[in-house]
N, C-alpha and C positions, 0 to 999 in steps of 0.2 A: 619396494615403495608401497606404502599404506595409503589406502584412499581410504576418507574419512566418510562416514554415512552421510547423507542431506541433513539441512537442520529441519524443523517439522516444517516452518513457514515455508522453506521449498517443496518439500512433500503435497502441503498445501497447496501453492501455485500450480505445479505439475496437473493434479487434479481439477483444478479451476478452467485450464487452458484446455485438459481435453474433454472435459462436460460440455466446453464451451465449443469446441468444435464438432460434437457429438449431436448438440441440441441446437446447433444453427443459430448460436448466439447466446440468448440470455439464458442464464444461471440466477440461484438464489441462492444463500447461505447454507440452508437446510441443505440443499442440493451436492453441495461442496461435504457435508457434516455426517451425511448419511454415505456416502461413496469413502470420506476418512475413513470412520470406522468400518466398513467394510474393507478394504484394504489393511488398515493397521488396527486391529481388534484390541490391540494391547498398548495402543496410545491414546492419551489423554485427547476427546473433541473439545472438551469447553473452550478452547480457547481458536478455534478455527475459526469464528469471526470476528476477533481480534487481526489476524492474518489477513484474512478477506479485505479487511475495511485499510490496514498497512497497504497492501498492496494496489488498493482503488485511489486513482492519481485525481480525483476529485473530492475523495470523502475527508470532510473536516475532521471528522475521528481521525485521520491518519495520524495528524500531527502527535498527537497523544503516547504512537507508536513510535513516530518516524522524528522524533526531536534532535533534529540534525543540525542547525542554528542556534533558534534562539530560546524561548524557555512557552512551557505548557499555560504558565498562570503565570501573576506575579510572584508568587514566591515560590519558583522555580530558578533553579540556576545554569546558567550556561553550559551545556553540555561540554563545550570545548571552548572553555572563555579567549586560550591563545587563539582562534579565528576570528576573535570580535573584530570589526575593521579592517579585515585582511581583506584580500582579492578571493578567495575563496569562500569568502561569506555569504553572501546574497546577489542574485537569488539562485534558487537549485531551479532549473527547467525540468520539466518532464520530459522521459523521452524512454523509446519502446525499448532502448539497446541498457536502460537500465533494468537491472536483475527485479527491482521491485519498483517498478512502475509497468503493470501488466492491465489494471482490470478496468473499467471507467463505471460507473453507475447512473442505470435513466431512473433519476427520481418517479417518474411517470406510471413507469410499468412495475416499479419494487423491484430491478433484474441487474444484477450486473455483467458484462461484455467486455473480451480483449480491447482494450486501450489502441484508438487509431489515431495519430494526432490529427491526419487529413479527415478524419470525422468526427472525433472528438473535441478540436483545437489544443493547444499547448497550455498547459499551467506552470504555474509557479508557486515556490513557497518562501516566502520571505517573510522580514519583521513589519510589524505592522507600528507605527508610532508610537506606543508603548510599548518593543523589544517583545513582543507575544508573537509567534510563529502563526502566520495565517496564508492561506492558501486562496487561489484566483485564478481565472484565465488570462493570460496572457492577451 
């Protein structure tokens, strides 16, 4: 049996979750970026905050990454048109037991933090009245 390596966004996470309990909370991007490459010298960072902000269950960028619904712009098309109107459609909740809903960001301090719903609250990502993917608390 072959186990597959991580794909980088987990490598990413991994990283995130223990800076974050290293530094008693808040992380920043750079934080995350500079510990990558340290670790994998010979992986591409540009795109680690991409990752970052996928992973952050509040950050509007998510959707960008995380187009699981409905579509980025209007002239975007449905990722998976057979779910339109299904029961599987809307909304996606957030929740800690998903693999990428790990990080939450306090606009305040510029820091991002492991995702707690009982301190965080819950969100959601649904369509918004014109089928555009928008995200909210719950």
């Amino acid at each position: 049996m072959t186990t597959s390596a991580p794909s980088k966004w987990e490598l990413v996470k991994e990283i995130a979750k223990d800076l974050c309990l290293k530094n008693n909370g808040g992380i920043t991007i750079d934080d995350v970026k500079i510990k990558f490459e340290e670790l994998y010298p010979l992986k591409t960072s540009s795109d680690v905050g991409d990752d970052i902000r996928m992973m952050t269950i509040n950050s509007q960028s998510r959707l960008s990454h995380l187009r699981i619904y409905g579509k980025s712009s209007t002239k975007s098309k449905l990722r998976n048109p057979n779910i339109k109107n299904s029961i599987n459609e809307y909304p996606r909740i957030s929740d800690p037991k998903n693999a990428r809903d790990v990080l939450f960001y306090l606009e305040d301090h510029k820091i991002f933090e492991i995702y707690e719903p009982s301190k965080h609250g819950v969100w959601q990502i649904m369509l918004n009245v014109n089928e555009i993917n928008s995200i909210s608390k719950c």
